[in-house]
N, C-alpha and C positions, 0 to 999 in steps of 0.2 A: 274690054278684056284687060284683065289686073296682068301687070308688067313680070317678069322674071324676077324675083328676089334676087337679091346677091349674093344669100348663102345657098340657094339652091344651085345658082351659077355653078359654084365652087362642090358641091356636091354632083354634080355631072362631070366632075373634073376628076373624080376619087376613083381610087381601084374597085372597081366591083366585084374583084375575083374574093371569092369563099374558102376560110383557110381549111385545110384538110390536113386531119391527122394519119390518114393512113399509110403503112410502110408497104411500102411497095419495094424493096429489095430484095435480091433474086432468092435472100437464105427463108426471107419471110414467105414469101412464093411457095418457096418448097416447103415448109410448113403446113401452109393453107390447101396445097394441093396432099400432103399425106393424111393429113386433118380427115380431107374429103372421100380417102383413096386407102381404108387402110390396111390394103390385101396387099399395096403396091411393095411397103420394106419386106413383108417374107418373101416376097416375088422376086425381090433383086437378091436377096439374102441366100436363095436359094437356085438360081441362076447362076451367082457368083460362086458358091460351093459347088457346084457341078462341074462347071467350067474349072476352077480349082483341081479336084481331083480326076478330072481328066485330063489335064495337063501334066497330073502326075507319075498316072498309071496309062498312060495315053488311048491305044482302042482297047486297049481289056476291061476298060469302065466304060466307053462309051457303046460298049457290046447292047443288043438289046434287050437278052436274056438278063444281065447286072441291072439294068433298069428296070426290067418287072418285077424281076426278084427282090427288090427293094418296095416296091407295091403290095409284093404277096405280106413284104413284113412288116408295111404298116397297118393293114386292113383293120386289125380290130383296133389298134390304135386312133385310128384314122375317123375309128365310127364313134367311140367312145369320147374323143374331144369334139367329135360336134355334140355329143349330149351335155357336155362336160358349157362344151360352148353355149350354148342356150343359158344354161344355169348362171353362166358368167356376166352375160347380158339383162341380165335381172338384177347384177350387182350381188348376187350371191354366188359360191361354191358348194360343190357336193363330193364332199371325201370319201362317200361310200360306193362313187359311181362303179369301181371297179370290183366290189365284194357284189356288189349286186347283177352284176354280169357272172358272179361265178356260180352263186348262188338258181341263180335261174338255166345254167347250162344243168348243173348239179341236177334239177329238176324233170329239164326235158329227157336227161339219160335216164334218172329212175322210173321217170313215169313210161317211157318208151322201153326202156330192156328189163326191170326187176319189176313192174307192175303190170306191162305186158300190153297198157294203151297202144291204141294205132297211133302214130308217129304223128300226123297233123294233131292228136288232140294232145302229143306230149309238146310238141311245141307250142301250141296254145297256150297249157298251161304254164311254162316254162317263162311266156311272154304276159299272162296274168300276174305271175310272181314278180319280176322287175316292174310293170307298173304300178303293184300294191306298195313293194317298197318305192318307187319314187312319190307315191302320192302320199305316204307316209311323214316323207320329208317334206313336201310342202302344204300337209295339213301344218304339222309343228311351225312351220315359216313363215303362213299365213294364216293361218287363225289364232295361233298362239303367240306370233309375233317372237319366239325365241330366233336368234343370231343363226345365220346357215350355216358357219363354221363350228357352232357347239353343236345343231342337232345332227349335222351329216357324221361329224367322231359319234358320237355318241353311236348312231344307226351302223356306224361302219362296225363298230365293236358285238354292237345286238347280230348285224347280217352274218357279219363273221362266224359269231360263234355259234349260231342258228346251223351256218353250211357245214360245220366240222360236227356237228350233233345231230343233226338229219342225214348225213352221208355216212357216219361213222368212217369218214375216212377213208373212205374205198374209191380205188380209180373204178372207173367204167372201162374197159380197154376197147378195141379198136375194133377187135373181131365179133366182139359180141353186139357192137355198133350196127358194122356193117349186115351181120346178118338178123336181127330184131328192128332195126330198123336204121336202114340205108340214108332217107330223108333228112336226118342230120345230119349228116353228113355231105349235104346235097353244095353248100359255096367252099367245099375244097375242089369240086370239080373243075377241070382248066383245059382253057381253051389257046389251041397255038394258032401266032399269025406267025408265018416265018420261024424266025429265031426266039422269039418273041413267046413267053408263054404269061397269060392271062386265068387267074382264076375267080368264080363267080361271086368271091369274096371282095377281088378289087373291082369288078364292078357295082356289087350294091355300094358298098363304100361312096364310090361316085355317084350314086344315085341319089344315095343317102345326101349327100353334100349337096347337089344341085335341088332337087326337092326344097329341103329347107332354106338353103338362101335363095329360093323365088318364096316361101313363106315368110321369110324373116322382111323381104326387100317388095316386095308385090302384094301385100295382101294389109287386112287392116288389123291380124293378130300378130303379127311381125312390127308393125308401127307400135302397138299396141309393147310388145316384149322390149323394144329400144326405150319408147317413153316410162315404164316402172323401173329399167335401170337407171336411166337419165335424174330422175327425180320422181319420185313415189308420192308423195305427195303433189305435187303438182300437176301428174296426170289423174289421181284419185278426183279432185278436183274439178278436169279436163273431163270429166266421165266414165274416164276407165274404170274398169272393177279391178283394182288392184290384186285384190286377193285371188279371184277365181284366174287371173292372169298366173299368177304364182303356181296355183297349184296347178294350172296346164301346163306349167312350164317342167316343174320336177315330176310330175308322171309322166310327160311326154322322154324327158331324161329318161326315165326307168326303163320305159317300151326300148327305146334304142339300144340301151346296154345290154337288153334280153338279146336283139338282132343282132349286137357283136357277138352275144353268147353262144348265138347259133353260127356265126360267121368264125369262129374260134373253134368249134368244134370240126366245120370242117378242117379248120387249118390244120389243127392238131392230132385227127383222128381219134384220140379218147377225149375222156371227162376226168378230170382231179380237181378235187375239193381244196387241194394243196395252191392252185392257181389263185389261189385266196390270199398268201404272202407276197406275190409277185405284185411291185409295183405298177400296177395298172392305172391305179389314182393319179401319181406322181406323173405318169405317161401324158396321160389327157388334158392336164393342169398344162406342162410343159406345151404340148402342142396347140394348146390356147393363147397363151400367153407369148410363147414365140410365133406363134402367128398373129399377132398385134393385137388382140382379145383386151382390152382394159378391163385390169381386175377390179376399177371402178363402176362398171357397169356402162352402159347405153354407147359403146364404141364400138368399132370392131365389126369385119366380114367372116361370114362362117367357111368362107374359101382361103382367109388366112388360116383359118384353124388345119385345113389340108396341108397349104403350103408348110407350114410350123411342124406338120409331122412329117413330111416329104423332108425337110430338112434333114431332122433328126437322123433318118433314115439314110440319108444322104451318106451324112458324116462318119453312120456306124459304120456302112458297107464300106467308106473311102478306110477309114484308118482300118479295116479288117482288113483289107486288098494291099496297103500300105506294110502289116504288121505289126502299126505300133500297139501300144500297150493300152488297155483298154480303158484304163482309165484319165487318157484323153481325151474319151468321149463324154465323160462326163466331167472334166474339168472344162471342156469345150460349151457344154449343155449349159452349166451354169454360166458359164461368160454370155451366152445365150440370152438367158434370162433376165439377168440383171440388165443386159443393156438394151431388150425390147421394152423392161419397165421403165427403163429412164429414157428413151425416145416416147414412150405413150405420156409420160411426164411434160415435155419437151411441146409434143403435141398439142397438148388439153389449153395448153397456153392460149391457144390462139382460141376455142372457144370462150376461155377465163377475159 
């Protein structure tokens, strides 16, 4: 048997430990864990502002009635940034999401009170109309390959002036709702626990939201909508169908901004063509975005998107109940914003 060499000697003698670069320090930690978690910052974001302004206004915020009523008044908000949401996670935006919800309420009222259809097929159509425009937007997206930020202005401008030209600007009022048809009117209906009043707006809301993050997170159309934001080419590649992903994505957008439409009308009791200037777009962007939504695409839970508008919500009711002046809420909004995009910056790092 051949002897030991004496530089292998001296090689059993050497460190055998393997150098590693990884940081393991507790700020990197938190990183890798909001990386993985990213519902978690509007979570505390929005735990912290609660607690905040219940410390200030003590139980007359933490009343239960002040907390649904802050529900009742994110509902179409709420449904709207998850459509808003979906779109984001493709790495695109859709500025017309909130013309298109008006446009389609606009519909179900004329086809239900001035055409005189039975109520299910004015809804129908109302929710044909917002899907023709979302699939609109993602024909131009993906087969035409134009930018989602030129085709959606572009669409907001057509939807818009579409709904002030087919409505001629007529409210639908309330009375004429209720009695031609009731059924629009059906998620203003509310239900009391206790003090506590619930209406059937804030729960599709919540349905709406649990639905699709088990599609977004359980299924392999949901895998599927994270990897074309992630990188488009590389799941093209992967086998994805890029494009047909795209265009379920912005007509599945359209369908929902139809469902705020119908969830708006209850809210509101009429129809106005006029709810076409109200920032609705800016609403849903915002409660994407502050719910940790990367406007780069493939990040983000569609349960931040709730949290982001629970937020908002938060803050409006506090500084109303406060008195301040309201345009706190929107000096507040934008601190908002700016510093969820520079944490999702902060973030990406660690996949970088």
């Amino acid at each position: 048997m051949t002897s030991v060499q004496e530089f292998e000697k001296t090689l059993d003698q050497s460190d055998k430990s393997v150098a590693s670069f990884e940081d393991r320090s507790p700020l990197r930690r938190i990183q890798h864990f909001l990386h993985s978690t990213p519902a978690a910052i509007p979570a505390i974001v929005l735990i912290f502002s609660i607690i905040v302004f219940g410390v200030l206004k003590g139980e007359r915020f933490f009343t239960a009635g002040t907390l649904t009523l802050i529900l009742q008044q994110i509902a179409v908000v709420g449904i709207l940034g998850a459509a808003q949401t979906l779109v984001i996670l493709t790495a695109g935006i859709d500025l017309s999401i909130g013309v298109i919800m008006v446009i389609s309420a606009v519909v179900m009222g004329n086809c239900a009170v001035t055409y005189g259809m039975p109520a299910p097929l004015a809804v129908a159509a109302g929710f044909v109309t917002g899907t023709l425009c979302g699939l609109l937007n993602g024909f131009l997206v993906s087969r035409m390959k134009l930018p989602p930020f030129i085709v959606t202005l572009g669409t907001w401008n057509i939807v818009m002036a579409a709904n002030f030209i087919y409505s001629a600007n007529a409210t639908i009022r309330r009375a004429d709702i209720e009695t031609a048809a009731p059924l629009l009117g059906f998620f203003g209906i509310s239900l009391k626990l206790g003090s506590a009043v619930f209406t059937l707006g804030v729960i599709m809301m919540v349905i709406t939201v649990i639905v699709l993050w088990y599609g977004l997170n359980h299924t392999a159309w949901g895998r599927h909508v994270y990897a074309v934001g992630d990188d488009p080419e590389a799941a093209e590649l992967s086998g994805i169908r890029v494009k047909k992903v795209l265009l379920g994505v912005y007509g599945l957008a359209g369908a929902i901004a139809a469902l705020a439409a119908w969830v708006s009308i209850g809210r509101n009791g009429s129809i106005s063509p006029s709810w076409a200037v109200t920032d609705y777009n800016l609403q849903a962007i915002t409660a994407a975005v502050i719910g940790g939504i990367s406007l780069f695409g493939g990040r983000g839970s569609i349960l931040g998107t709730l949290f982001g508008a629970l937020i908002v919500g938060v803050v409006s009711m506090g500084l109303n109940m406060l008195g301040a002046d309201p345009q706190w809420k929107v000096l507040l909004t934008g601190v908002l914003i700016i510093s969820a995009v520079g944490v999702d910056q902060w973030i990406r790092k660690v996949a970088g």
